[in-house]
Structures are given as C-alpha cells and as structure tokens.
Steps between C-alpha positions, in 0.01 A plus 500: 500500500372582842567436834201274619558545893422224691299566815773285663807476381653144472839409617715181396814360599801567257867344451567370852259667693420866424184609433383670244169714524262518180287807512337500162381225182802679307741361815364143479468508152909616514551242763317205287726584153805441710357198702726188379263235418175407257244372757181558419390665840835733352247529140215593687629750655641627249205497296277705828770767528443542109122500508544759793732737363256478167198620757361126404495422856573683831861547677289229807446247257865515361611502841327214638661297214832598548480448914357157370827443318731656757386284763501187238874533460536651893653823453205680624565698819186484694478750794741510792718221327885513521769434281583130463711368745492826735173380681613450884832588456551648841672294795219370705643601836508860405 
C-alpha cells in the first residue's frame, strides 16, 4: 500500500483533546477502521480512502471526504484552534 501524501495534512481532535495529525490516505484510512460508529459520512469515507489507496481516485478527493466527516462529527482541528476548554484560559488582568 502506499503512502498517498496529502498536500495538507489533516488534524482531528482525539480522547479529550489531543490532536492527532493525518499525513497520508493510509493514516485516515487507519484512523476510520478504529472510528467507533457506522455513519454513513464514516462509510464514505471509508469507501474514498479505499478508492485512493487503489489509485481509483486521488489522495484530494479522499481527503476532502474525510475533512467532510471530521468536521460532521467536530473533531476536525481547523487552523489556529485550541484544545477544548483551554481557549482563554489566562487571567484577564495579566
């Protein structure tokens, strides 16, 4: 199987706020089989990390489905974001 780079990686939240960054179809492909749950945005991408790794489709097309599902069930991390519940955690007359 090969890697598939994305151009950008994607990062999602994990357990209680870590993130975890997906560099390649194989990593959201990985991340999908151990994804609790049978949704179909979950099926779908499923499905486009399959056709990519099978050179059906390209890694931008599997990624665009699997950002689609990430930010369905809001565990994507978009850019700049912090961890939940860390956001302003400084005293404000600091």
């Amino acid at each position: 199987m090969l890697a598939k780079p994305f151009e950008k990686p994607i990062r999602v939240w994990v357990g209680l706020g870590f993130p975890r960054q997906l560099n390649t179809v194989a990593d959201a492909y990985q991340f999908m089989m151990n994804w609790c749950g049978n949704s179909p945005e979950q099926k779908a991408a499923i499905r486009a990390c399959k056709a990519a790794l099978a050179g059906e489709v390209d890694a931008e097309t599997a990624r665009g489905v699997f950002v689609a599902f990430a930010r369905k069930k809001d565990i994507l991390m978009e850019d700049g974001e912090m961890p939940p519940g860390t956001a302003n955690t400084r005293p404000s007359h600091v």
